[in-house]
N, C-alpha and C positions, 0 to 999 in steps of 0.2 A: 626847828620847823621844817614841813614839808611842802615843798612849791608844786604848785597842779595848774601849768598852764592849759591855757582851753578849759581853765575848773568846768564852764558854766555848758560849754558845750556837749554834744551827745558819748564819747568815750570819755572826757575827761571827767564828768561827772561823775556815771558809773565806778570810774578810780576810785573818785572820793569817795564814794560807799564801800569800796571794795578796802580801801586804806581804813574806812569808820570802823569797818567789821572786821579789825586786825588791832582794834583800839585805838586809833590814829585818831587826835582828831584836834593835835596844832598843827594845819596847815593851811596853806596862804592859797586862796582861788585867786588865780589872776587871767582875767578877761577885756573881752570888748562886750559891754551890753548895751551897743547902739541900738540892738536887737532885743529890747527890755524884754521880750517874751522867754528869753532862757533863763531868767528868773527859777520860773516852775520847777527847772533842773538840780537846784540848789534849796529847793526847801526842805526834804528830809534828812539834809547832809550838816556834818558837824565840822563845822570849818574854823578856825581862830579869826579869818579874815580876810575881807577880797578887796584886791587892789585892780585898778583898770591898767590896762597892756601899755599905757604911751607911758603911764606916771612909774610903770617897773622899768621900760627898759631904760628914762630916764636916770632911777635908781640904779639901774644894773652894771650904766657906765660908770656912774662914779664909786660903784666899790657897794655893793651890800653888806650893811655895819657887823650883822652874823652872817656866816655861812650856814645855809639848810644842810639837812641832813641828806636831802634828796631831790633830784628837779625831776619830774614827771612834766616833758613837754608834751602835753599832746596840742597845743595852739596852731592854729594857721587859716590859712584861705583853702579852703575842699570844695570850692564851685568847681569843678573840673572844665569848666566852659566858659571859665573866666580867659578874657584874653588881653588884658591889662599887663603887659610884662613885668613894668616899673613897679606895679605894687604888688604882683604876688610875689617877684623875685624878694622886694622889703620883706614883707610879711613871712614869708618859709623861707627864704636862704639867708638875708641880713640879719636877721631875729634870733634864728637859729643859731647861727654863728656867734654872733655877741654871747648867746648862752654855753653853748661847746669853752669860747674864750675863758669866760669867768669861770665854770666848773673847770678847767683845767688847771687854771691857775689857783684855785683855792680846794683842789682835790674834792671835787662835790661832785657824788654819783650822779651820772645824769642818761635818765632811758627816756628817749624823744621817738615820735612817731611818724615813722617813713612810710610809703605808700606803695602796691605792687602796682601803679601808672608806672614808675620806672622801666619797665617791661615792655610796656605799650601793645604792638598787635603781637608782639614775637610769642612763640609756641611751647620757649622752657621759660621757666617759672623758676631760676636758683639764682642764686649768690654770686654772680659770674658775670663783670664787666661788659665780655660780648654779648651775654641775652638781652642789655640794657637798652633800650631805645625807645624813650618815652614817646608819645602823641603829642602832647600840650603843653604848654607852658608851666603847668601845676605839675605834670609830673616830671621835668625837667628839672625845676625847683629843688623838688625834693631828692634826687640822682645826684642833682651840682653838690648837697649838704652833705647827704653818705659818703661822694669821694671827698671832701675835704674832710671826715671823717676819719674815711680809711687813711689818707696821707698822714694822720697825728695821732694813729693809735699807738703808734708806734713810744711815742712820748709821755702818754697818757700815764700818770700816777692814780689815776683813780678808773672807777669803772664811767665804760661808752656803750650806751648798746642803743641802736636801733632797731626799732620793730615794723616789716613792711607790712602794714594790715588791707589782707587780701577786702572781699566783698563783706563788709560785716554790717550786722542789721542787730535790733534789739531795742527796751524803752529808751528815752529821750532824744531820741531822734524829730520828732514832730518840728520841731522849729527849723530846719534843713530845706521845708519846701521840697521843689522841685530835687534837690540831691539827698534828701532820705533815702534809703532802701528800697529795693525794690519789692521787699515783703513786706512795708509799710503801707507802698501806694499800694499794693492788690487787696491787701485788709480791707482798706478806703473805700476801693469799688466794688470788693463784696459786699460790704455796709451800704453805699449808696445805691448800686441800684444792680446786685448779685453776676457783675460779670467782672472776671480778670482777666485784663487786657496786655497779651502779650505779643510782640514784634513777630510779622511775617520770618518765613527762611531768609538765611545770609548767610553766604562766607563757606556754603556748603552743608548746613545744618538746615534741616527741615525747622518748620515754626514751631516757637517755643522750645528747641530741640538745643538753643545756645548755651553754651555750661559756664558756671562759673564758680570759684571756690567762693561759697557761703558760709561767713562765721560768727555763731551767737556771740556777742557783745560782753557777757560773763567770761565765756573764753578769752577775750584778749586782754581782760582784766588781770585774770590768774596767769596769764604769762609774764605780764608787765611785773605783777607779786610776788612773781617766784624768782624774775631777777633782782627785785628789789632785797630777797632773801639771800642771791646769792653772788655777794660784791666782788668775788673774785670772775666773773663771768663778764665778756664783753664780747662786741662784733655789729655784725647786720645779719639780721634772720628773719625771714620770711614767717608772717603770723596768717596762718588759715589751716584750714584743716586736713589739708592734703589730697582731697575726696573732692571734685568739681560734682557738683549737679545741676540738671537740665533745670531751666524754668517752668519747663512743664513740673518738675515735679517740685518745686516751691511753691507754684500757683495752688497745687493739687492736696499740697500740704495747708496751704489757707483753707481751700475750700473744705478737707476735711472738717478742722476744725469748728468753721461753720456749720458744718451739715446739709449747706446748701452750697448754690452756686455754679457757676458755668464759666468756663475760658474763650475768650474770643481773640483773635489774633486782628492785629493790624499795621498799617504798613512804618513805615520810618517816618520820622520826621526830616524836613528836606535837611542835607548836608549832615546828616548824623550817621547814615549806614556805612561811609567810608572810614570813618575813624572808630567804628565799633568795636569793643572787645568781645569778638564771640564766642573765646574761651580762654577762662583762665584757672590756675589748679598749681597752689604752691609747692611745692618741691620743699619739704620741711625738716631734710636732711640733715642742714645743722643744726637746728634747732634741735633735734634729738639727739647728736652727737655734741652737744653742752649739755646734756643731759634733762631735758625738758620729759619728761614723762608720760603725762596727765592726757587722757583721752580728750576728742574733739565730738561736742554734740554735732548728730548728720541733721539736714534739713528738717524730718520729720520732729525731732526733738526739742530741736532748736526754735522751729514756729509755736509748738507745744508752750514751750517757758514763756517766749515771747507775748503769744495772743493772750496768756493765761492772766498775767502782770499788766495787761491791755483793761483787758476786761473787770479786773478788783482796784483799779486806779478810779478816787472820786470821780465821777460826772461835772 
C-alpha cells in the first residue's frame, strides 16, 4: 500500500490522481475531515482506504503491521497566520518526525512536503542554511524538520526527499479559504463583480508589480512522481518554476481568460505589509542536477489548465 497524508487536502489529492493515472490505486488517504467539505477532493479518486490523522499516528507508534511501499506526506497545518506555536509545531514537526522515525527504521521511501516560508523575506531562494530565515511559526516548523533531515541522511537506508513547494495554485484548492491561491481569489472577483484586486506598491515594487514563483499543481505532482520512480534519489529541492512573475501578470492571465475584467489595487491589511513576501523565485539548481528534466508551465499556461478544469467541473 501507498500512504498520501493530507490525501483529502488540495496537493495531496491531486497525488492521488496523479498515483490513480500511474495505476495506483491501493492506497491509504489519511486525514483530518473536521473540515467535511474536502470530501469533494476525494470523490473521483481511487483509494483502498482513509483513515483519520490521530487514529494513524496512533498506529504508527505502535509499529504498522505492513510496511507501505511509499509515504507521500503532504499533511500539515498551511494557515501561514497561524500563530498557535504548540500545535503547529505538533502537527508539522512532531508528526513529521514520528513518520521520518518509522520510514527509517522500516526502509520506507518517504517524500514529504516542505515549504519555501523557510526563506522568509531573504532574496536567494537555494538549498543553503544561511538563506534560511523564516517569518512565522509555519515556516520555522517546516526548516526545524528539513534539518533534522539533513542531520539523518546520512544514516538513511532508504530514500528522503523533501520538496520546498514554492506559490502553487490549481483545482482543490477551494476548501483553503482565505489561504487558497492567489489565482483562485482573483477568478472569485472576476466572477463576482469583474475586478482583480491587487495590493498597492511595497518593498520597492510598484503595485501589483510583486513577483513570486507561481507553480501549476500538476507540476508538483510529476515531481513528487518522478522521485517516487526514482528511489535512489534523495535530498531538499526547491519545487517552482524558476521563473518569478508579477501579479500584474497573473491577474492579467485571469482576466484573459475571461475576456473581461479590470485590476484595481488596494492597500494592506493592517500588520501584513511587514511580513510580506514581495518576491520569491526558486533557484531549482538541484533539482536539475538530480536530474529532474520536465519543463515548468509559465503563468499564462498554467491559469489556462487551471480556469479550464474550473469551468468543466459539475455546478
Amino acid at each position: 500500500m501507498i500512504i498520501v497524508t493530507g490525501g483529502a487536502g488540495f496537493i495531496g489529492s491531486n497525488l492521488v490522481r496523479g498515483l490513480n493515472l500511474l495505476g495506483e490505486k491501493d492506497i491509504l488517504v489519511v486525514d483530518d475531515l473536521s473540515d467535511g467539505h474536502k470530501f469533494a477532493n476525494l470523490v473521483d479518486c481511487h483509494v483502498q482506504d482513509y483513515e483519520d490523522l490521530e487514529v494513524f499516528r496512533s498506529r504508527l507508534r505502535d509499529g504498522l503491521t505492513t510496511p507501505p511501499r511509499c509515504v507521500f506526506h503532504q499533511g500539515a497545518c498551511a494557515v501561514t497566520t497561524e500563530w498557535n506555536g504548540r500545535y503547529m509545531m505538533d502537527i508539522n514537526y512532531a508528526y513529521s518526525r514520528e513518520l521520518l522515525d518509522y520510514c527509517l527504521a522500516e526502509r520506507v521511501p518517504l517524500i514529504y512536503a516542505s515549504s519555501a516560508a523557510v526563506y522568509g523575506g531573504g532574496q536567494r531562494f537555494v538549498e543553503d542554511p544561511a538563506a534560511e530565515r523564516p517569518l512565522n511559526v509555519y515556516g520555522y516548523s517546516k526548516l526545524l524538520f528539513d534539518q533534522t533531515v539533513r542531520r539523518r541522511l546520512d544514516e538513511a537506508q532508504s530514500q528522503v526527499v523533501g520538496l520546498r513547494y514554492f506559490n502553487v495554485y490549481g483545482p482543490g484548492e477551494a476548501h483553503k479559504g482565505s489561504m487558497a491561491s492567489v489565482a483562485f481569489h482573483l477568478n472569485g472577483q472576476i466572477n463576482d463583480n469583474g475586478e482583480a484586486c491587487l495590493f498597492e506598491g511595497s518593498h520597492g515594487y510598484a503595485a501589483g508589480e510583486q513577483r513570486r514563483d507561481f507553480i501549476y499543481v500538476d507540476d508538483v505532482v510529476a515531481v513528487n512522481l518522478w522521485f517516487y520512480a526514482h528511489r535512489d534519489r534523495s535530498g531538499i529541492f526547491n519545487v517552482g518554476t524558476g521563473s518569478a512573475a508579477t501579479f500584474n501578470a497573473l491577474a492579467d492571465a485571469v482576466i484573459g481568460w475571461h475576456g473581461a475584467g479590470e485590476k484595481r489595487y488596494i492597500p494592506f491589511p493592517p500588520g501584513l505589509k511587514d511580513a510580506y513576501q514581495s518576491f520569491t523565485e526558486a533557484d531549482i539548481g538541484a533539482l536539475r542536477t538530480t536530474g529532474y528534466a520536465a519543463e515548468f508551465m509559465d503563468v499564462s499556461a498554467g491559469i489556462k489548465a487551471y480556469l479550464d478544469r474550473l469551468a468543466a467541473e459539475p455546478q
